[in-house]
DOROMI-794779 format. One record per residue (C-alpha): x, y negated, z; residue in one letter; residue number from 1. Coordinates in steps of 0.2 Angstrom, whole numbers, plus 5000, padded with zeros to 4 digits. Layout:
residues N
<rec <X,Y,Z>,A,NUM>
...
//
This chain:
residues 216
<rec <5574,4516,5695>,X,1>
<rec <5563,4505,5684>,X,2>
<rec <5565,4509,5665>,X,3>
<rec <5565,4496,5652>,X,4>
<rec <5561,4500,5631>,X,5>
<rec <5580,4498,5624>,X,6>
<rec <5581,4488,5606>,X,7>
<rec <5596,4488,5597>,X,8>
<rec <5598,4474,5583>,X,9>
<rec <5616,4485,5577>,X,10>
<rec <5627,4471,5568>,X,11>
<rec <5636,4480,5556>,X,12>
<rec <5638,4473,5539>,X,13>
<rec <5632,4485,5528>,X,14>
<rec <5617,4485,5539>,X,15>
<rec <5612,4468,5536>,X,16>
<rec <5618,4468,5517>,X,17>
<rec <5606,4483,5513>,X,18>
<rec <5593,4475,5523>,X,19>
<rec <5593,4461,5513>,X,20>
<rec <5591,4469,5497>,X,21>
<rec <5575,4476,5504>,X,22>
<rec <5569,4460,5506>,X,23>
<rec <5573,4453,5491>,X,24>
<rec <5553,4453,5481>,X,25>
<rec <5564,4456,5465>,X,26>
<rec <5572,4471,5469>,X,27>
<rec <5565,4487,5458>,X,28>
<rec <5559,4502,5467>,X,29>
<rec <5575,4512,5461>,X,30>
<rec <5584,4501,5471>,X,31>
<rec <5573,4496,5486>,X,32>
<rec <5572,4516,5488>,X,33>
<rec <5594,4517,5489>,X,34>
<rec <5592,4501,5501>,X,35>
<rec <5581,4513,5510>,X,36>
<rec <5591,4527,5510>,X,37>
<rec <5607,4517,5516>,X,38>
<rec <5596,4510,5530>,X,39>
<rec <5593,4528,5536>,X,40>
<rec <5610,4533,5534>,X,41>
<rec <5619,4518,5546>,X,42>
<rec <5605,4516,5558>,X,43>
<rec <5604,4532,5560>,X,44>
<rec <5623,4533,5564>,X,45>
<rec <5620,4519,5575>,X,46>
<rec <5605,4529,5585>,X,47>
<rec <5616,4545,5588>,X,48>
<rec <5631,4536,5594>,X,49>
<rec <5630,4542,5613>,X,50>
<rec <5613,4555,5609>,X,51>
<rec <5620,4571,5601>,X,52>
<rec <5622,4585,5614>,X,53>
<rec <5642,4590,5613>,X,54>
<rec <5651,4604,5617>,X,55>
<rec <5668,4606,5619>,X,56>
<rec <5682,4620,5612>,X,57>
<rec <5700,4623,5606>,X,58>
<rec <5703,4625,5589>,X,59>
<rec <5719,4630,5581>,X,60>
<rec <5726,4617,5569>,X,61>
<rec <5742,4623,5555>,X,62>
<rec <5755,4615,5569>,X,63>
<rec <5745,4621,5587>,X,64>
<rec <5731,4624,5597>,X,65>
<rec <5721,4607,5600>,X,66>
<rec <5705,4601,5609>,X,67>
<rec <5690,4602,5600>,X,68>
<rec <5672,4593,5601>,X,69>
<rec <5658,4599,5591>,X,70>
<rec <5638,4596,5591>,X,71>
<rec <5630,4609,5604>,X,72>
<rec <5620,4618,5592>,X,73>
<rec <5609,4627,5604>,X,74>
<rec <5601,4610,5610>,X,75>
<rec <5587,4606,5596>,X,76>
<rec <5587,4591,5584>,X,77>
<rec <5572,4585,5575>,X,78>
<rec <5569,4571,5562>,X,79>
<rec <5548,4566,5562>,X,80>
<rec <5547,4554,5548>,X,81>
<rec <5530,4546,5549>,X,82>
<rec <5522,4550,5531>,X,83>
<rec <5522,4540,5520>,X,84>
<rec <5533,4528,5523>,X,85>
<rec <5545,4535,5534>,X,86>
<rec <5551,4547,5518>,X,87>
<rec <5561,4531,5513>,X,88>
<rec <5572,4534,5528>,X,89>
<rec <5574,4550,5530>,X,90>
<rec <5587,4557,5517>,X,91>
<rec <5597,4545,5523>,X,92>
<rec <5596,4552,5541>,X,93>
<rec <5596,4569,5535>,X,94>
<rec <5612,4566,5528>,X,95>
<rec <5620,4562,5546>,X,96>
<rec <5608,4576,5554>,X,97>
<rec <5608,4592,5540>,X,98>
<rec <5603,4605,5552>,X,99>
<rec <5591,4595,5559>,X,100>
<rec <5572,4603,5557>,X,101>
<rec <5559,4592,5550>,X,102>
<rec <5543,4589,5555>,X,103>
<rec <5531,4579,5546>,X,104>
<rec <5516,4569,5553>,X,105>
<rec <5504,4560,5542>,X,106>
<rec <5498,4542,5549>,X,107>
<rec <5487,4530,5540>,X,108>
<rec <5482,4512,5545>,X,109>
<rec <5464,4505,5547>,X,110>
<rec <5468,4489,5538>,X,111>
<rec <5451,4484,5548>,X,112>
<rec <5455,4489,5565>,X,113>
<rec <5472,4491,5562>,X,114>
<rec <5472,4507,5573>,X,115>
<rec <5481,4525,5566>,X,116>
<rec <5474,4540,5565>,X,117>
<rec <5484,4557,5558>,X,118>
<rec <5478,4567,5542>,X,119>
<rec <5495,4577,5545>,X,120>
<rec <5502,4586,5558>,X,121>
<rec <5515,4599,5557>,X,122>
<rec <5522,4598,5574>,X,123>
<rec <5524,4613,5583>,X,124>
<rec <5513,4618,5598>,X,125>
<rec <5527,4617,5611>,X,126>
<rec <5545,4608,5611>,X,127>
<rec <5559,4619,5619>,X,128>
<rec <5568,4609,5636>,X,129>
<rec <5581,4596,5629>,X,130>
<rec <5574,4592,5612>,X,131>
<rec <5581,4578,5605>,X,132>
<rec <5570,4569,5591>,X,133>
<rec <5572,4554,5578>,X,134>
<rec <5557,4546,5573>,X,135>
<rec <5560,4537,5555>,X,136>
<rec <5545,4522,5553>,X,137>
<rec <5553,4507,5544>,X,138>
<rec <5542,4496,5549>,X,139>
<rec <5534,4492,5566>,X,140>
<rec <5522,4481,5565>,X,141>
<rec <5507,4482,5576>,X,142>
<rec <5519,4500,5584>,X,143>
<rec <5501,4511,5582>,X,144>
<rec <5509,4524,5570>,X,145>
<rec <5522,4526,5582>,X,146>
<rec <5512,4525,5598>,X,147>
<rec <5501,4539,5591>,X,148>
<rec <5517,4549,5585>,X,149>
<rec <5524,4548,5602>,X,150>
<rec <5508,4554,5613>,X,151>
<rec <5507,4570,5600>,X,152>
<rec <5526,4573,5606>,X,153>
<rec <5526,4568,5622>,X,154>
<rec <5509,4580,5624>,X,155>
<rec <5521,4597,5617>,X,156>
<rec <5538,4595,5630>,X,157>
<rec <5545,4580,5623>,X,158>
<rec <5555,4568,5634>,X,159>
<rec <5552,4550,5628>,X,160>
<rec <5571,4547,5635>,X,161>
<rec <5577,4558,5620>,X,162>
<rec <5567,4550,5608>,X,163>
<rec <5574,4537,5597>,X,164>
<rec <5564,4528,5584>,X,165>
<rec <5573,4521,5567>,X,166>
<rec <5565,4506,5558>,X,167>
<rec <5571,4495,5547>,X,168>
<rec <5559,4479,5552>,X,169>
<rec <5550,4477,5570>,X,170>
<rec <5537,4463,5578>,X,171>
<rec <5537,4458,5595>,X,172>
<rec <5518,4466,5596>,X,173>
<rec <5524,4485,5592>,X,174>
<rec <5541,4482,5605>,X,175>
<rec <5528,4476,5615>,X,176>
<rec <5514,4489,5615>,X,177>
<rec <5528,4503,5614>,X,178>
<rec <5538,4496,5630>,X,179>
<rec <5523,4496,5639>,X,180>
<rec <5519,4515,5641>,X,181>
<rec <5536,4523,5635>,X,182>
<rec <5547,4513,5642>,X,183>
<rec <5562,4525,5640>,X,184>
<rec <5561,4525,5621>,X,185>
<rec <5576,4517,5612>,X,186>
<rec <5575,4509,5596>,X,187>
<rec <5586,4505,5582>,X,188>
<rec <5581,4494,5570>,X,189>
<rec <5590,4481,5558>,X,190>
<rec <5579,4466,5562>,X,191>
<rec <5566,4459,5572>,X,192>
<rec <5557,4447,5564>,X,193>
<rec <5546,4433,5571>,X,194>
<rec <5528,4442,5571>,X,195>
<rec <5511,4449,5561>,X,196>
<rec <5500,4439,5547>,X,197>
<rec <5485,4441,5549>,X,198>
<rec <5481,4458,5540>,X,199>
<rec <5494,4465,5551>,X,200>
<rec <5509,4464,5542>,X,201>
<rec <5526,4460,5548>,X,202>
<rec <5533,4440,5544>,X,203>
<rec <5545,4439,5533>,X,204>
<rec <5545,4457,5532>,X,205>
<rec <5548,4466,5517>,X,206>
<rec <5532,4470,5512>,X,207>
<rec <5526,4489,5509>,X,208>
<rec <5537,4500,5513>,X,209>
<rec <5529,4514,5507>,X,210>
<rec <5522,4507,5492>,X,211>
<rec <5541,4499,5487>,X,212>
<rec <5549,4516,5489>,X,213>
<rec <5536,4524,5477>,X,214>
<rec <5533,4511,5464>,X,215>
<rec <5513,4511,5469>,X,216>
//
């Protein structure tokens, strides 16, 4: 069976109303970095939907015994935020995800070549069978912070069909280049916008993420 990269554009309103915010050139950091933090927060309720392992019980309520569902916890969740940027959205997936474990990796952009090369790794050597990751990178522009984060996992056990990626803002070049050699990733994102300038930022965008979050 041919695979195919899976985008989903969710349509909830509170999605679009804190993505707007983002976008806004006038909003202050302080509230750029809660837009941020919302973002994280519903797209990453939106990326778990059918993706958390379950497992299922009895549990006795006041009145009788009932069927139960909870989150398998022997099946591991990780959250990968893409430094520095993808900080912005990770307290807003942790919330959803808090016993998650946390793995940082460092990527920064050649604004020349516009390839990524990793000043920060703190992945383990080897994923246990299973593992289900969240990559958090608001914006996917050119998709090579990403493509590099996703060789690094695939290389340690990691299966791209249990990898999904959150973003806030994505261009058709990064679906593109990330379609083409993991073509069972799924992404969540609130928008994809029309394309890249010609530094390699995403049109309208939002601008920096990173440098919006942290005021710099």
């Amino acid at each position: 069976m041919s695979l195919t990269l899976r985008v989903y554009v969710p349509s909830h309103p509170l999605i679009k109303h804190w993505l707007s915010v983002a976008r806004d050139e006038s909003t202050p950091t302080v509230l750029f970095r809660s837009a941020m933090t919302e973002l994280g927060r519903w797209l990453t309720y939106e990326a778990t939907r059918d993706w958390l392992p379950t497992t299922e019980s009895e549990v006795q309520t006041p009145l009788a015994p009932c069927p139960a569902t909870f989150i398998d916890p022997e099946v591991p969740i990780v959250v990968v935020p893409i430094l520095r940027a993808g900080l912005a959205l990770l307290d807003g997936a942790q919330a959803l995800l808090p016993l998650a474990s946390i793995y940082h990796v460092g990527l920064v952009r050649n604004e020349e070549t516009l390839e990524a090369s990793c000043y920060l790794n703190k992945l383990p050597e080897q994923m246990p069978p299973g593992t289900r990751v969240l990559v958090t990178d608001p914006m996917l522009a050119t998709g090579g912070s990403s493509h590099s984060l996703l060789k690094l996992l695939v290389e340690r056990g990691v299966d791209p069909a249990l990898i999904r990626i959150v973003a806030v803002v994505a261009a058709p070049q990064a679906l593109q280049l990330l379609g083409a050699d993991f073509p069972a990733l799924s992404i969540f994102t609130a928008a994809i916008d029309e394309g890249l300038n010609d530094r390699g930022y995403i049109v309208p965008g939002l601008g920096d993420a990173g440098d919006r979050t942290f005021g710099t």
